[in-house]
C-alpha positions in Angstrom: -142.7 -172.4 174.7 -145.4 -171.1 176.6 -146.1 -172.4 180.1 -149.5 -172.1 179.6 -149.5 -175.1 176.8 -148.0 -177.5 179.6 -150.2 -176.0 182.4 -153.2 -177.3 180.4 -152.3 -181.0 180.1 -150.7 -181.1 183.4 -154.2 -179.8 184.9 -156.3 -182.5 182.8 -154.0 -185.5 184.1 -154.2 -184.4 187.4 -158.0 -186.2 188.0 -156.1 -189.5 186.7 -153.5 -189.6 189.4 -152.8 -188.6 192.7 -149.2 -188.0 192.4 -147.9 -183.9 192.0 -146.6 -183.8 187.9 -145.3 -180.9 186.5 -142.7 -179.6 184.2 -139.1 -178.0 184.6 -137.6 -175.9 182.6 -133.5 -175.9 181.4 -132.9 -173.7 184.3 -133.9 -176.0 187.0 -137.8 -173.7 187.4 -140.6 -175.4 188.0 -142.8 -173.8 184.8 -146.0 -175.9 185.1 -147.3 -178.0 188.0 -150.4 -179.8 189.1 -149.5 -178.6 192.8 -149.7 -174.8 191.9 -147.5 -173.6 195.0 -144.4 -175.3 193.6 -144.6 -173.2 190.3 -141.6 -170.8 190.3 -139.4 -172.8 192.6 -135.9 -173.6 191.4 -134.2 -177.0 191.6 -131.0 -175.9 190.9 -129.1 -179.6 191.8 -131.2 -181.0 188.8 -129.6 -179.3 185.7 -126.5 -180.9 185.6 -128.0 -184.7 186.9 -131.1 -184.4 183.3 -127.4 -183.1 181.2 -126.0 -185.8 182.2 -128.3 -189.0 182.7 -127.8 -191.8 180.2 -131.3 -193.7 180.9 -134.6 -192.6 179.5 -135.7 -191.6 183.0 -133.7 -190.1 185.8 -134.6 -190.7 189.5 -133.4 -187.6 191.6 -134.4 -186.5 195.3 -137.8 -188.3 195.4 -138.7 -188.0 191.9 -138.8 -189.2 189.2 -138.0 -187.4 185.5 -137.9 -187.6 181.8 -136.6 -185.2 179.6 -138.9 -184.1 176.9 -137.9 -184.1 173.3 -135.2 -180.9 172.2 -133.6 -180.0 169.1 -129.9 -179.3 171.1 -128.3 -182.2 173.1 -128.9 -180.3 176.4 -132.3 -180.4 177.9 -135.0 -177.5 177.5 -138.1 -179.4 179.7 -138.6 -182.4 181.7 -141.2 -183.5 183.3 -141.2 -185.2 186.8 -143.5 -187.1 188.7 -143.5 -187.8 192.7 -142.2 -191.2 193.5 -139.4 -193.2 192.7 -141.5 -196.8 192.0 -142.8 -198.1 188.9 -146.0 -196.2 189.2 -144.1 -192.5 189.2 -142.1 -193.9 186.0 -145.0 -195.0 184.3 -147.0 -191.6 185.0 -143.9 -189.5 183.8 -143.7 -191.6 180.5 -147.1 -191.5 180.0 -146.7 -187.5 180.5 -143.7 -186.9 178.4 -146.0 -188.6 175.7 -148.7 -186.1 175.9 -146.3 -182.7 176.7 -144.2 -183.9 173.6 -147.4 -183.9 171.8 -148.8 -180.6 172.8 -145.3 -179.2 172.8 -144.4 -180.2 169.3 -147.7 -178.7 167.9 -147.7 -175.5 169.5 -143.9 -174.8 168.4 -145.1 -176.0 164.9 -148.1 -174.2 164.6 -145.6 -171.2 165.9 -142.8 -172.1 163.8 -144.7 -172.2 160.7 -146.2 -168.9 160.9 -142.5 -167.4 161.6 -141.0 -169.1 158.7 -143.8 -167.8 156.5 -143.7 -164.0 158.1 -140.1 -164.2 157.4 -140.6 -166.0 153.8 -142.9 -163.0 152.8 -141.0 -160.0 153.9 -137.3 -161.8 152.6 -136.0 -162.5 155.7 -134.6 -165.4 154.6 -132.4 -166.2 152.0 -133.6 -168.4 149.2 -131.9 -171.4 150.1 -133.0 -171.7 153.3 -136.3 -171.7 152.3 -136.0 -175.2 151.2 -133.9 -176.8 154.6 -136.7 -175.0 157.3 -139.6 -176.3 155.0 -138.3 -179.5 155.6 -137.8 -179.2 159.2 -141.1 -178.2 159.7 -143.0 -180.7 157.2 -144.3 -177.6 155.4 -145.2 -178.6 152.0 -143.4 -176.2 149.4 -145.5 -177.0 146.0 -149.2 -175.8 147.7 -151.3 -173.1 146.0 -151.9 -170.7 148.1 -153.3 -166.6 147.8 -151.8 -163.6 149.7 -154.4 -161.2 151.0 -152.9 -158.0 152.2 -155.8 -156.7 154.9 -155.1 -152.9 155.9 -157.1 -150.9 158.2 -158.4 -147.5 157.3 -159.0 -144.5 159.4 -158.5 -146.6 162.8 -157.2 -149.7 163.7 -157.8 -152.5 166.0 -155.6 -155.3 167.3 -159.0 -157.4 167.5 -158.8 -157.6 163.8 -156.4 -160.5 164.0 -158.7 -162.5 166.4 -161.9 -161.9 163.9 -159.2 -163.9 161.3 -158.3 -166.3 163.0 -162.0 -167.1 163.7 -162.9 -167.3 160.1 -159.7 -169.0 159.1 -159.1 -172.3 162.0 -157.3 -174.3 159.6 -153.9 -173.4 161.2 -151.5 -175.7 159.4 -152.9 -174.4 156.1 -153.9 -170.9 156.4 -151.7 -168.3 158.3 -152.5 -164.6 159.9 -149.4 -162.5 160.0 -149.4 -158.9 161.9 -147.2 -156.9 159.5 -147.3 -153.7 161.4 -150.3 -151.6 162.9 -152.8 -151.3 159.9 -151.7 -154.8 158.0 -152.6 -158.2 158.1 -151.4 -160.6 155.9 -154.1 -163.9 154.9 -151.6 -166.7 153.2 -154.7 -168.8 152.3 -154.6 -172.3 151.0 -156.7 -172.6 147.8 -157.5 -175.3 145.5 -156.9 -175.8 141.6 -160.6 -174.8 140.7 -160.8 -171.7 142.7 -160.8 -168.8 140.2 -159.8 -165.2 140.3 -163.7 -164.2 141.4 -163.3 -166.8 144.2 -160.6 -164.7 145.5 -163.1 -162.0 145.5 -165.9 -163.6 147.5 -163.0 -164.5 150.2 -161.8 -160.8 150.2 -165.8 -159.6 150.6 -166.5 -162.0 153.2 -163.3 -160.5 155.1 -164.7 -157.0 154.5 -168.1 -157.5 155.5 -166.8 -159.9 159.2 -164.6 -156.9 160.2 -167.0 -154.3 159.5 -170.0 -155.8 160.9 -167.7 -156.9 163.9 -165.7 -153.9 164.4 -167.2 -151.1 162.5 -163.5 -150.9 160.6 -162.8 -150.2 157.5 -160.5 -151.9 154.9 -159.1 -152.2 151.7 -157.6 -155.6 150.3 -155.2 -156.6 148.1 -155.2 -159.7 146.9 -151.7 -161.4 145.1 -151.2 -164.0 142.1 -151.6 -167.6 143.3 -148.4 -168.8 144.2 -147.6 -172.2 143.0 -144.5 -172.8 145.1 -142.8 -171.3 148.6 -140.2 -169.1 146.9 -143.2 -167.8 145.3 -145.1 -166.0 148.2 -142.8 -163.0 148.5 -144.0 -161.7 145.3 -147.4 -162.6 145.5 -147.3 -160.3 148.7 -145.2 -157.7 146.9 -148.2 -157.8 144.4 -151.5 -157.9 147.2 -149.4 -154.1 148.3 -149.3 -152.7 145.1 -152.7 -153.4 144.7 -153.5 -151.6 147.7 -151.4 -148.7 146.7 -152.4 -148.4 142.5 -156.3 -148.9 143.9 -155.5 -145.6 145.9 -154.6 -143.6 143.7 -156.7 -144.6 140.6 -159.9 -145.9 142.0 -160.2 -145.1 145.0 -163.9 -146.3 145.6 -163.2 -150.3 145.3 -161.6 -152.0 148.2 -161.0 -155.3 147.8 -158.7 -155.4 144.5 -156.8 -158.0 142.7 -153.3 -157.3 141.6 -154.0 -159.3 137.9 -157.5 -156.6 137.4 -154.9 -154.0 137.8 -155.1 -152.7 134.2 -153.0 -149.8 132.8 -152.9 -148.4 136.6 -150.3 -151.2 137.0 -147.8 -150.6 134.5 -148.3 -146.5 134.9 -147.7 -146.9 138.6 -144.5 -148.6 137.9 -143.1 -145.7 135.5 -140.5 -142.8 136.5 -142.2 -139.3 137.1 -139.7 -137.8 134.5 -140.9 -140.4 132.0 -144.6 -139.5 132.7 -144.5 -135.8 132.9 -142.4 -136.1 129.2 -145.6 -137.8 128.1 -147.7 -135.5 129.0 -146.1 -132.2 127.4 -145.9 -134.4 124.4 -149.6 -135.1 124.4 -150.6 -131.2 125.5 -148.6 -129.3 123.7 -151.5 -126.7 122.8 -152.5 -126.1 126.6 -151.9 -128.0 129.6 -153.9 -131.0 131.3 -154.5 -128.3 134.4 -156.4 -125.8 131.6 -159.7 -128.2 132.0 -162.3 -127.1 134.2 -163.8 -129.4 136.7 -167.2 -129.5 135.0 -165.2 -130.5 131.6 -163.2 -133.0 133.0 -166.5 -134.7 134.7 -168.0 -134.8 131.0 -165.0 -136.6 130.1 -164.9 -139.1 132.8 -168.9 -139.5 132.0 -168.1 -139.9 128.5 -165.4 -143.0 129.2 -167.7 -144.4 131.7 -170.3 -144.8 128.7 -167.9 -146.3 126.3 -167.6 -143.0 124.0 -171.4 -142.9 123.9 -172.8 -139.8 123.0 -176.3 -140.4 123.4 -176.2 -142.1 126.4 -173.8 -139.6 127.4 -176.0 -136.9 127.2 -178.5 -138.7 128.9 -176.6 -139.5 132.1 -175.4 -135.7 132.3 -179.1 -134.5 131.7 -177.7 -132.4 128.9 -178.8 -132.4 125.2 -176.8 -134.4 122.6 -176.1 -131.4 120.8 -174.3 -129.8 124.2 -172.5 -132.5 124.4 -170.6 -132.4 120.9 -170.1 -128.5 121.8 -168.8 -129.4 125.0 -166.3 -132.5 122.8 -165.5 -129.9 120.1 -164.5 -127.5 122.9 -162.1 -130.3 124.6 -160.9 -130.9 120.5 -159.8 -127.3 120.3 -158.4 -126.8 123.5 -156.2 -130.0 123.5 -156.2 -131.3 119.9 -157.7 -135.0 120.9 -161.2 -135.3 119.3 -162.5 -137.7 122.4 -165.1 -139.4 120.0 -161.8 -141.3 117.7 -160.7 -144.2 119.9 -156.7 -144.0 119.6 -157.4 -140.6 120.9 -160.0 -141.1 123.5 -157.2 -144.2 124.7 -154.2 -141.1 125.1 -156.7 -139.2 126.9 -157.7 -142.0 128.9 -153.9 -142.4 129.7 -153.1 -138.7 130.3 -155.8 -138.7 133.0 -154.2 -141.5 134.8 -150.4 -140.2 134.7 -151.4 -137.1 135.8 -153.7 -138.5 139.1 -150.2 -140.6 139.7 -148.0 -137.4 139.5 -150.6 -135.9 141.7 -150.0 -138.7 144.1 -146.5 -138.4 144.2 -146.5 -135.1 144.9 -148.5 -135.7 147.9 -145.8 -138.1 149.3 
């Protein structure tokens, strides 16, 4: 519990009374204090007496204190006012009211984004899940989206404070520090957001942190999880995105893990499985026997839906150059580009090989 939380109240009732309050800790130190030379100081003879005391206040060398709420039986804080008299107990129960208040929401608001860290990396067991979401009054059936924020080129630990600006609903929304590029959003959403809602979220994160902080990131956005147990794979998903989008498309950077496409499934596949593919599709030449200026005319030529015409007109080439340049690709790999099945197995070769490529690169 930070001192800092108690510091603040004790400093806003001070104006209300004239008597010194302040805050002990399970050690007998003196952690918070409206009379700022006492803070540090040790009362030693005070453990065993707050352990011990039956009542709901304890009178001890001049004061007067009140333990404040704690999970164990032994105390963790008290609070103490000057005085022994009626006035000193009524100022240290009207204290313990509002420490317990800012105590129990700062260890809740802490709590909670623990349990959820730990929920998403599976650092706690299934089970469990079910007993701390009930200690905490965290509601288990809430839909709620994963984005996965990671920083490119450099990082900054400012990017968590530019989150938590944008996202101040702290009992719904959560910003978790994975490690030094990533950032995980568990956002709250509602039943009639939809998949391009998502999207707007994950642009409006993009454009706050680059206009902010001049960084640059990619996001990956999970399923909506419909339950707890659910958020470990919807984070699982948001870093696949990020890692598919890198190797097949690298110019988007906010992705969705359901827009994923074939990229998906191929990314997911054994390299012995998708180098056995492609020796069974090449079998007159190799993939590698393309030129570069061949294989733009074929990634021109999917980007305009097996168009010649429009084709032609994109690469500034006449139509007729174009079938050459097709007929050429025919004889050199037997796929004729302008038949669908075999435009979709070239489509397909393209993408196993730029994963093999980036698994070689690992």
């Amino acid at each position: 519990m930070s001192s800092r939380i108690f510091q603040s109240v004790v400093l806003q009732m001070k104006d209300a009374t004239s008597r010194t309050i302040g805050v002990v800790e399970y050690d007998g130190s003196v952690v918070s204090c409206s009379d700022t030379s006492l803070i540090g100081v040790k009362w030693l003879d005070v453990i065993d007496a707050l352990n011990e005391m039956t009542d709901s206040v304890l009178v001890f060398e001049g004061r007067t204190f009140r333990p404040l709420s704690s999970w164990g039986t032994n105390f963790d804080y008290a609070v103490f006012a000057d005085g022994t008299d009626e006035e000193a107990k009524t100022i240290c129960m009207m204290a313990a009211v509002a420490l317990n208040g800012a105590k129990t929401y700062y260890e809740e608001k802490h709590d909670k984004a623990t349990f959820v860290k730990n929920i998403i990396t599976d650092n706690i067991l299934p089970g469990d899940i079910y007993i701390r979401a009930k200690e905490l009054r965290f509601p288990t059936e809430q839909l709620r989206a994963v984005f996965l924020v990671r920083q490119v080129d450099k990082t900054d630990i400012a990017v968590m404070d530019v989150l938590q600006s944008m996202f101040t609903d702290k009992q719904q929304d959560f910003i978790i520090s994975i490690n030094e590029t990533d950032i995980a959003l568990i956002k709250h959403v509602t039943p009639e957001m939809e998949t391009a809602d998502l999207y707007t979220i994950g642009q409006q994160i993009e454009d706050t942190i680059k206009s902010e902080l001049y960084i640059k990131t990619i996001i990956g956005i999970g399923s909506v999880a419909n339950h707890l147990r659910e958020l470990a794979d919807s984070y699982k998903e948001a870093q696949t995105a990020i890692e598919v989008v890198k190797v097949f498309d690298t110019d988007k950077t906010i992705i969705h893990y359901e827009n994923l496409g074939i990229g998906r499934l191929i990314y997911q596949l054994p390299t012995t499985l998708c180098e056995m593919f492609l020796s069974e599709v090449f079998k007159k030449n190799t993939i590698d026997s393309l030129d570069q200026e061949t294989l733009f005319t074929i990634n021109k030529f999917f980007e305009n839906n097996l168009n010649v015409s429009e084709t032609s007109r994109k690469l500034f080439v006449h139509r007729n150059t174009l079938v050459y340049r097709l007929e050429k690709i025919k004889k050199l790999t037997g796929l004729d580009l302008r038949e669908f099945d075999h435009a979709i197995i070239f489509k397909v070769a393209l993408m196993v090989k730029k994963y093999l490529q980036s698994r070689e690169q690992k």
